[in-house]
Backbone as ProteinMPNN parsed JSONL, in Angstrom:
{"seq_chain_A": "XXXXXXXXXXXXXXXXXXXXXXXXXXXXXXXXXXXXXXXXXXXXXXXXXXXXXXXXXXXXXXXXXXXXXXXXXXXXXXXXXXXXXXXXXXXXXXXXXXXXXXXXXXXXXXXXXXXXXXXXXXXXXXXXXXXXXXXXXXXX", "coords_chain_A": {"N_chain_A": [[151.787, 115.958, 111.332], [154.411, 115.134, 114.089], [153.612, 113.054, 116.603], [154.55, 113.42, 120.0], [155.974, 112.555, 122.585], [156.415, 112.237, 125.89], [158.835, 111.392, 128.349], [157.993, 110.737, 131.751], [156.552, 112.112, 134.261], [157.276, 114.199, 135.842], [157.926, 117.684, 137.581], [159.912, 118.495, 135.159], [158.906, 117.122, 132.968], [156.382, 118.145, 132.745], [156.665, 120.751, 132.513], [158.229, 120.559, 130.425], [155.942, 119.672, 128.239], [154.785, 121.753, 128.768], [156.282, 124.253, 127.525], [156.659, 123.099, 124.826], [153.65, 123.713, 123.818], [153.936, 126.542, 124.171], [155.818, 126.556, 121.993], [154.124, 126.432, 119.664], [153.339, 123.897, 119.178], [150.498, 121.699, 118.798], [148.513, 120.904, 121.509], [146.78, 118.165, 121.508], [148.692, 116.853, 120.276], [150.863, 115.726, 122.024], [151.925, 113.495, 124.515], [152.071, 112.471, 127.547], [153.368, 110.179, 129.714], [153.839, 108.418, 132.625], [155.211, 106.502, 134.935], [154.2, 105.673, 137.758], [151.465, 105.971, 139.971], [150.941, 108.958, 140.106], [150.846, 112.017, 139.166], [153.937, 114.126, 139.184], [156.374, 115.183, 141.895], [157.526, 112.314, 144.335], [157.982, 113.471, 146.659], [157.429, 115.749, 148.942], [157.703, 118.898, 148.391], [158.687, 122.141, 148.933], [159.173, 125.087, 147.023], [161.054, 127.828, 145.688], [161.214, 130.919, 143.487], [162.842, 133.161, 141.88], [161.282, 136.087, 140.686], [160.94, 136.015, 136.905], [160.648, 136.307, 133.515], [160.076, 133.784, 132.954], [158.112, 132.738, 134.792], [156.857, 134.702, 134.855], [154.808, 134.287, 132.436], [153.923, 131.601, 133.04], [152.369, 132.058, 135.355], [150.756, 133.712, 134.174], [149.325, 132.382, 132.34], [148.497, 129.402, 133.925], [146.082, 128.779, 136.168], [146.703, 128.965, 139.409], [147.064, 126.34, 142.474], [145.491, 127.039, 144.936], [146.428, 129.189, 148.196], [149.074, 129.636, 147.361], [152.017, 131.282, 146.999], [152.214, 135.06, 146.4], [154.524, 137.287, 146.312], [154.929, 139.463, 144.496], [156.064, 141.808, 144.438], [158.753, 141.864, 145.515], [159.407, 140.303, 143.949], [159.166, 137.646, 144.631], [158.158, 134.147, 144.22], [156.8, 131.998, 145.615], [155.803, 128.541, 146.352], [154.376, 125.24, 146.854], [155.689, 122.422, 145.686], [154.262, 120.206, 144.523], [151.977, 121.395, 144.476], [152.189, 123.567, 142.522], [153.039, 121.353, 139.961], [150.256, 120.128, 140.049], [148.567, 122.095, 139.117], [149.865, 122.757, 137.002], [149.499, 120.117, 135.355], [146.61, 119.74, 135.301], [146.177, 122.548, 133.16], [147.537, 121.537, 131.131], [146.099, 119.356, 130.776], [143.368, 120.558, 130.347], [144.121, 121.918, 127.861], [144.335, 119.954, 125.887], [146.291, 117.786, 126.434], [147.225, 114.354, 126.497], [147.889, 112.579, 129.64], [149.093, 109.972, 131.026], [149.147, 107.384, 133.376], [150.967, 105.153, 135.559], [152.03, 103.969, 133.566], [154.703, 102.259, 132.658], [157.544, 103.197, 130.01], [158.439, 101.001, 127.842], [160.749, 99.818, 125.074], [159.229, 97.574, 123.897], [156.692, 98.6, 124.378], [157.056, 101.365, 122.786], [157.629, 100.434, 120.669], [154.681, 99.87, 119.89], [153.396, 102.553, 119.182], [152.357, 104.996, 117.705], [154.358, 105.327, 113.8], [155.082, 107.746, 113.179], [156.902, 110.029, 115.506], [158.38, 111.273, 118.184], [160.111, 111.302, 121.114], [160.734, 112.667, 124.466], [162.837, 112.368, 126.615], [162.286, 112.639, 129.561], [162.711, 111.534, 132.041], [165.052, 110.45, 132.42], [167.69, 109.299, 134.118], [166.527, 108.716, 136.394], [164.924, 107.099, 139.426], [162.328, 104.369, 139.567], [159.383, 104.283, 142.497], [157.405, 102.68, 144.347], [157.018, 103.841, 147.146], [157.409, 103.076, 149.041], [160.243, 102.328, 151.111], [163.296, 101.406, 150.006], [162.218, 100.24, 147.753], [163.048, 100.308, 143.914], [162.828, 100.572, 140.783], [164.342, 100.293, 137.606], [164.051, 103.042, 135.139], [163.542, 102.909, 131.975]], "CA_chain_A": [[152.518, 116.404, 112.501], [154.703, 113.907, 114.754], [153.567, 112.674, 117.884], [155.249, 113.953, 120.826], [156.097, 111.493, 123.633], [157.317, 112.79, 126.761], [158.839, 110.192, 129.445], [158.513, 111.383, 133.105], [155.106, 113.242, 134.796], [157.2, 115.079, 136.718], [158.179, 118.866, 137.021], [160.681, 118.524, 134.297], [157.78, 116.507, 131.97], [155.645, 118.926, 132.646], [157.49, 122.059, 131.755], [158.682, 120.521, 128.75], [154.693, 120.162, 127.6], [154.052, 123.499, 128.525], [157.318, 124.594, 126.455], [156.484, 122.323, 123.405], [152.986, 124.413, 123.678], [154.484, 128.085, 123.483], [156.085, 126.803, 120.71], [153.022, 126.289, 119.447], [152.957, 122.14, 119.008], [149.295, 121.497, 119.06], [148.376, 119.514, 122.266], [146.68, 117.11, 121.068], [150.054, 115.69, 119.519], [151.502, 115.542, 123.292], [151.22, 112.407, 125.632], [153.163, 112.914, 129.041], [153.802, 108.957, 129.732], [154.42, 108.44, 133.903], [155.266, 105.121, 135.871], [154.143, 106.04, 138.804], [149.893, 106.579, 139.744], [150.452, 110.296, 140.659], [151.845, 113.209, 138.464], [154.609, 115.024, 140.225], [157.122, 114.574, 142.287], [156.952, 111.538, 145.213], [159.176, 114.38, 147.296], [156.802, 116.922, 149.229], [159.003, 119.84, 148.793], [158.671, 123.558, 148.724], [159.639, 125.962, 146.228], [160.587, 129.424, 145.99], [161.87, 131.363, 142.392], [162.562, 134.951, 141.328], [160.114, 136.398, 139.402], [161.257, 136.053, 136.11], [159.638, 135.972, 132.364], [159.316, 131.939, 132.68], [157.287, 133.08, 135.751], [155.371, 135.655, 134.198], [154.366, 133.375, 131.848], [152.79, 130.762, 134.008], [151.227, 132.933, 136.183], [149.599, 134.199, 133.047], [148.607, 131.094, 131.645], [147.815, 128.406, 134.161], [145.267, 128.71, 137.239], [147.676, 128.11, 140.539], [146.235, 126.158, 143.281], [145.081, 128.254, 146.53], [148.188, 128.961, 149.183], [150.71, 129.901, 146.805], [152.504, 133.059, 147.717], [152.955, 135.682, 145.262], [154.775, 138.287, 146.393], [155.908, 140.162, 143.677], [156.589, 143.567, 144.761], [159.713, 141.35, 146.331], [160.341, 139.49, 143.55], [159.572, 136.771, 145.022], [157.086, 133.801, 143.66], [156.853, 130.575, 146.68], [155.193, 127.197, 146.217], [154.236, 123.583, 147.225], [156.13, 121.702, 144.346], [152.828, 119.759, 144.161], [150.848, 122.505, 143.976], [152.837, 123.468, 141.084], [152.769, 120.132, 139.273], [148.883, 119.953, 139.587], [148.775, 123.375, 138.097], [150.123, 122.431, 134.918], [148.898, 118.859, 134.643], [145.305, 120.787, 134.766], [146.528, 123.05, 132.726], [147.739, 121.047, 129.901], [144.831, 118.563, 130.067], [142.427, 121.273, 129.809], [144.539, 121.948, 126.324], [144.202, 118.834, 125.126], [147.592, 116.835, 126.453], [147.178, 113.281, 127.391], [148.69, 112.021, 130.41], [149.183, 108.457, 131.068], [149.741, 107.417, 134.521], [150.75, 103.971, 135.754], [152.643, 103.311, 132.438], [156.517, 102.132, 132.216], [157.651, 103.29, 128.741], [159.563, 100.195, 127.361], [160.701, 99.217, 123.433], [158.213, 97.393, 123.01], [155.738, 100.168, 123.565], [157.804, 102.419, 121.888], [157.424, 100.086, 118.762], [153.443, 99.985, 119.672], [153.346, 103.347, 118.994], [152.494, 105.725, 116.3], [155.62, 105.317, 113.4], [156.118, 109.428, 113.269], [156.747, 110.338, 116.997], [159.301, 111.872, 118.856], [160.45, 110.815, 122.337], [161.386, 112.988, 125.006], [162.73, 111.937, 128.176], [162.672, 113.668, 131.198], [163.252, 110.712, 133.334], [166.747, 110.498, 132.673], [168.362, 107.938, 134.877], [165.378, 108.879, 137.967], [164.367, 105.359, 139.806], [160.633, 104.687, 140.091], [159.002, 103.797, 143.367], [155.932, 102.406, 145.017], [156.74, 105.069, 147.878], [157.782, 101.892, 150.156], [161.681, 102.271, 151.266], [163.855, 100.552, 148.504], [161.566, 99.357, 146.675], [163.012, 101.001, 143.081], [162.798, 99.608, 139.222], [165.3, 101.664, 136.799], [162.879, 103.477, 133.954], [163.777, 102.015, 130.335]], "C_chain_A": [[152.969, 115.202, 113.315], [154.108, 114.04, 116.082], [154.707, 112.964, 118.742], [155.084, 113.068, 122.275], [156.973, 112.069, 124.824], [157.342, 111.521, 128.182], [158.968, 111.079, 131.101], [157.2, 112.575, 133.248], [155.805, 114.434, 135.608], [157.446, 116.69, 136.684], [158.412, 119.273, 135.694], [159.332, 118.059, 132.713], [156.835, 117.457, 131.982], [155.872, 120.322, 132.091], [157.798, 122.118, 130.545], [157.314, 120.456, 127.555], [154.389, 121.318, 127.494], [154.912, 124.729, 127.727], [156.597, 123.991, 125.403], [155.253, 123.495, 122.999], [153.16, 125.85, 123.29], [155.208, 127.856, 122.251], [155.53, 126.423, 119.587], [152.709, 124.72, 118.572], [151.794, 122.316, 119.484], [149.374, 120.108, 120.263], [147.883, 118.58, 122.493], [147.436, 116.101, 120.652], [150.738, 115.405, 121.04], [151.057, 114.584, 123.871], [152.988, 112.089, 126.485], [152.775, 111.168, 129.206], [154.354, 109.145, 131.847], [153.997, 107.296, 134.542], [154.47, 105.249, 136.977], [152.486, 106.309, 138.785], [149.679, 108.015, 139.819], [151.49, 111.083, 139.521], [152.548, 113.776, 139.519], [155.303, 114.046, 140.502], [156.639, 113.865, 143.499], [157.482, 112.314, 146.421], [157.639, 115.013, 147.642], [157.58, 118.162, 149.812], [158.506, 120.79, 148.419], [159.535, 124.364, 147.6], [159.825, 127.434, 145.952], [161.821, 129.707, 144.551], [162.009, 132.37, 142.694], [161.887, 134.882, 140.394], [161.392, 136.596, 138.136], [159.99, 135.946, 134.567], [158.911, 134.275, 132.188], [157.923, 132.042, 133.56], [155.828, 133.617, 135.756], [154.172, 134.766, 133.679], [153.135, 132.136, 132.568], [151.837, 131.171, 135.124], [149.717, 133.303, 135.265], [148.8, 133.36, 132.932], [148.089, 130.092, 132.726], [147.469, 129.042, 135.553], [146.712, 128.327, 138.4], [146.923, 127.778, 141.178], [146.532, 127.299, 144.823], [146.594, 128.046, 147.61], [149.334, 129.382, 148.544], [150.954, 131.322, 146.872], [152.741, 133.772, 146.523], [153.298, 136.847, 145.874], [156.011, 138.913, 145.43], [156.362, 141.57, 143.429], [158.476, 142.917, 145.262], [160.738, 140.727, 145.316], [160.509, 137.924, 143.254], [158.284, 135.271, 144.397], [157.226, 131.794, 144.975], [155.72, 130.144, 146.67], [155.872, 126.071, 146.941], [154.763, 123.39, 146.08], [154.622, 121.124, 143.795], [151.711, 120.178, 143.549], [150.64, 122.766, 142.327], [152.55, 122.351, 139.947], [151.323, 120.165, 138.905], [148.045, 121.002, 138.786], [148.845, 123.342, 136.538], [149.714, 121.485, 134.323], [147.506, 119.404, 134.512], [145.43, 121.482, 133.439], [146.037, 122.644, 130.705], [146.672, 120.623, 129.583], [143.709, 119.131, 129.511], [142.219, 121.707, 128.146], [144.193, 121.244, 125.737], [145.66, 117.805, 125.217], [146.962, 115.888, 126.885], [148.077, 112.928, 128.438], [148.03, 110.455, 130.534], [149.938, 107.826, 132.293], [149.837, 105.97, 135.03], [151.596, 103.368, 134.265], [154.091, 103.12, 132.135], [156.295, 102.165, 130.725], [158.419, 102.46, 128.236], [159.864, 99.972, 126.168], [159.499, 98.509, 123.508], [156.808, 98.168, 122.834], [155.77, 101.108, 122.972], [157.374, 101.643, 120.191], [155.557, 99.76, 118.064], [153.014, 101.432, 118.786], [153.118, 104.06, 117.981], [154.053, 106.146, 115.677], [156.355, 106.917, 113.478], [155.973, 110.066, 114.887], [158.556, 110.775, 117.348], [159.524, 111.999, 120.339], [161.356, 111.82, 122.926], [161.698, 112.592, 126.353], [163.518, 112.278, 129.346], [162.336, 113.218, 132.3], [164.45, 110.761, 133.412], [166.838, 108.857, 133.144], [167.654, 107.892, 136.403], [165.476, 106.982, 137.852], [162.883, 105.342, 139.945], [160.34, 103.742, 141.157], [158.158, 103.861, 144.115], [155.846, 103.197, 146.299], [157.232, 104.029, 149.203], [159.57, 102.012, 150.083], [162.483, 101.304, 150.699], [163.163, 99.595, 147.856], [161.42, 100.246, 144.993], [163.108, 99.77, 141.653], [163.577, 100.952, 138.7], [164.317, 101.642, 135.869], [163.793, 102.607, 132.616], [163.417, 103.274, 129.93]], "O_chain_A": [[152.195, 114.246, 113.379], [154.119, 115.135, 116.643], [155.834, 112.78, 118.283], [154.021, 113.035, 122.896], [158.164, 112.326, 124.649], [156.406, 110.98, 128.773], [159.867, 111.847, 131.44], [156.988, 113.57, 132.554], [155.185, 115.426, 135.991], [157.123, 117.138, 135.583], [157.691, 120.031, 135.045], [159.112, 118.75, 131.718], [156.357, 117.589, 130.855], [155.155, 120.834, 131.232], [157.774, 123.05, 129.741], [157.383, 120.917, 126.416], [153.885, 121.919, 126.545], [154.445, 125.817, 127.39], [155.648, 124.709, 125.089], [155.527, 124.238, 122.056], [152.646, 126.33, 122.28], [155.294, 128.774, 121.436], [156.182, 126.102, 118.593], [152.001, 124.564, 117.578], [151.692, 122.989, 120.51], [149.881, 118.989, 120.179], [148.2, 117.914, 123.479], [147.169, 114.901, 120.596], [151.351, 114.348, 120.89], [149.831, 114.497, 123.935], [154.15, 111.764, 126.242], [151.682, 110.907, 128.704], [155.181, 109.991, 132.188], [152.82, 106.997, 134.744], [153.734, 104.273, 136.836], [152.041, 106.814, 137.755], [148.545, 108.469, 139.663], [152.622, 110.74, 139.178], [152.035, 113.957, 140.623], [155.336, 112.88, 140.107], [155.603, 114.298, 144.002], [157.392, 111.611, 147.427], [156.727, 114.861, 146.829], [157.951, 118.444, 150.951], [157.734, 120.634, 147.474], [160.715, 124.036, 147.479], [158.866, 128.205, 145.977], [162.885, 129.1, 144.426], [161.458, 132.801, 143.708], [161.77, 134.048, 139.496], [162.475, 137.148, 138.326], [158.811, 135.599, 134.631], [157.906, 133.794, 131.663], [156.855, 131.565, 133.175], [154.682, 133.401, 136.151], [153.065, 134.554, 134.172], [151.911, 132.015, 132.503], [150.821, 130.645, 135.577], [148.499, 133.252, 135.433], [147.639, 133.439, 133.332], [146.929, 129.811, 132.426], [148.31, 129.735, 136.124], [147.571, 127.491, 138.117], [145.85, 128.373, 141.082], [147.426, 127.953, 145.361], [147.427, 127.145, 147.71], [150.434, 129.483, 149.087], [150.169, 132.268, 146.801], [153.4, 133.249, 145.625], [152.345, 137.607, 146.051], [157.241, 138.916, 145.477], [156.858, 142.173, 142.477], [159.355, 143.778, 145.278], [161.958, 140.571, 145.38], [161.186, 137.231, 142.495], [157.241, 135.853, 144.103], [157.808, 130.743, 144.71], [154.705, 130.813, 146.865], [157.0, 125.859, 147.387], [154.385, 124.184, 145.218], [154.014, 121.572, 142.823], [150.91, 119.787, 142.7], [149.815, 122.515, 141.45], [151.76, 122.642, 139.048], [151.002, 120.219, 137.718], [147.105, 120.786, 138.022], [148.259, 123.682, 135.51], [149.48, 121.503, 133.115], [147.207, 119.541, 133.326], [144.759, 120.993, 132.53], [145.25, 122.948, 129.809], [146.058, 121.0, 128.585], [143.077, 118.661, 128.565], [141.224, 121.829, 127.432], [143.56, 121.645, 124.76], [146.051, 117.167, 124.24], [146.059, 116.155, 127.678], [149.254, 112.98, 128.079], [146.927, 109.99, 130.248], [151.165, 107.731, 132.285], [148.751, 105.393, 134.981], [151.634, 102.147, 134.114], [154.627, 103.881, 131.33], [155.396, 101.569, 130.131], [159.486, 103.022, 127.988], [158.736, 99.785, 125.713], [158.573, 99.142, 122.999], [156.091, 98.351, 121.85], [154.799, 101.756, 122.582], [157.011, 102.101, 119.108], [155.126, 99.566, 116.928], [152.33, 101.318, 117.769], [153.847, 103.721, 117.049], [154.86, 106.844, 116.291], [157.519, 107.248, 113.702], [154.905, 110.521, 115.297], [159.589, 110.517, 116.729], [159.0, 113.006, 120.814], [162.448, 112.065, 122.415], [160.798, 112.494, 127.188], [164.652, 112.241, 129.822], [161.875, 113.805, 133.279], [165.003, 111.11, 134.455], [166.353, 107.79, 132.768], [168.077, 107.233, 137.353], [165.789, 106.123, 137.028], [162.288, 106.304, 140.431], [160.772, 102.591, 141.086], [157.922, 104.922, 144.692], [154.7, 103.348, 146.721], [157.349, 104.518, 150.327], [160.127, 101.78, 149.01], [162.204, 100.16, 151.059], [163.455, 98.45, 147.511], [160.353, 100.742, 144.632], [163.368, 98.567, 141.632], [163.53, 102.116, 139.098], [163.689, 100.612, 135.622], [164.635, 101.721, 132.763], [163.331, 103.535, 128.73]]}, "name": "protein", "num_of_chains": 1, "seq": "XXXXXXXXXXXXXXXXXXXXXXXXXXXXXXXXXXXXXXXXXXXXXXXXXXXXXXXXXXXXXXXXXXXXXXXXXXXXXXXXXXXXXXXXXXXXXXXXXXXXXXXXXXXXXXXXXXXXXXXXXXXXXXXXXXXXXXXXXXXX"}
C-alpha cells in the first residue's frame, strides 16, 4: 500500500484524512505533515453549516469538543473552527494517522521519504507564520 502524505494540518488537511479514511485507506498509511506547532487554523473563526450528509457523518464518527451547537431540528450545525480541527486531529490520531507538527515539507524530504507515497497538498499557495505580523515563509 502507498504512503499517503498530506501537506497542510489545517481544516482542508484534515478533511482530506478523514476522506482518504471513508474510503477506507488504512490510517496507518496517512501522515498529515504541518509547518506550523499547532494543527488548525492560526485564524480564531467561527463556523456555521447546514446539516448535510458530510455532517451527519462527522457527527457520527468523531467526538466534538464541548460548546458546539447542534441544532438540528433547524438544520443548523455551529462551531469554533478550532474546536472543529481538534475534533478530527483526535479523531484521526486515535485511528492511527500521524501528524507531524513543526515540519516544512521540502524536496529534499520528499526524497527522504518512503519511494511508494503519494503527496497531497492542501497548503496550496497558504503562507506560514510564527503568528508575529509579517513574519511569512512561502510552503515548498
Amino acid at each position: 500500500m502507498n504512503k499517503i502524505i498530506i501537506i497542510g494540518g489545517g481544516l482542508t488537511g484534515l478533511s482530506c484524512a478523514f476522506k482518504l479514511i471513508q474510503m477506507e485507506i488504512e490510517p496507518s498509511n496517512i501522515t498529515i505533515y504541518e509547518a506550523r506547532q499547532e494543527i488548525g487554523s492560526p485564524t480564531r473563526s467561527p463556523g456555521i453549516a447546514k446539516k448535510s450528509k458530510n455532517i451527519d457523518i462527522l457527527i457520527d464518527k468523531i467526538k466534538l469538543q464541548p460548546l458546539t451547537l447542534l441544532d438540528l431540528n433547524n438544520n443548523i450545525f455551529s462551531f469554533r473552527r478550532e474546536w472543529l480541527e481538534k475534533s478530527l486531529s483526535i479523531y484521526l490520531t486515535k485511528l492511527g494517522c500521524k501528524i507531524n507538527l513543526k515540519t516544512t515539507v521540502t524536496e529534499s524530504l520528499i526524497e527522504k521519504l518512503e519511494k511508494n507515497k503519494i503527496i497531497i497538498n492542501c497548503a496550496v499557495f497558504k503562507k506560514k507564520s510564527s503568528g508575529f505580523p509579517g513574519d511569512f515563509t512561502n510552503f515548498i
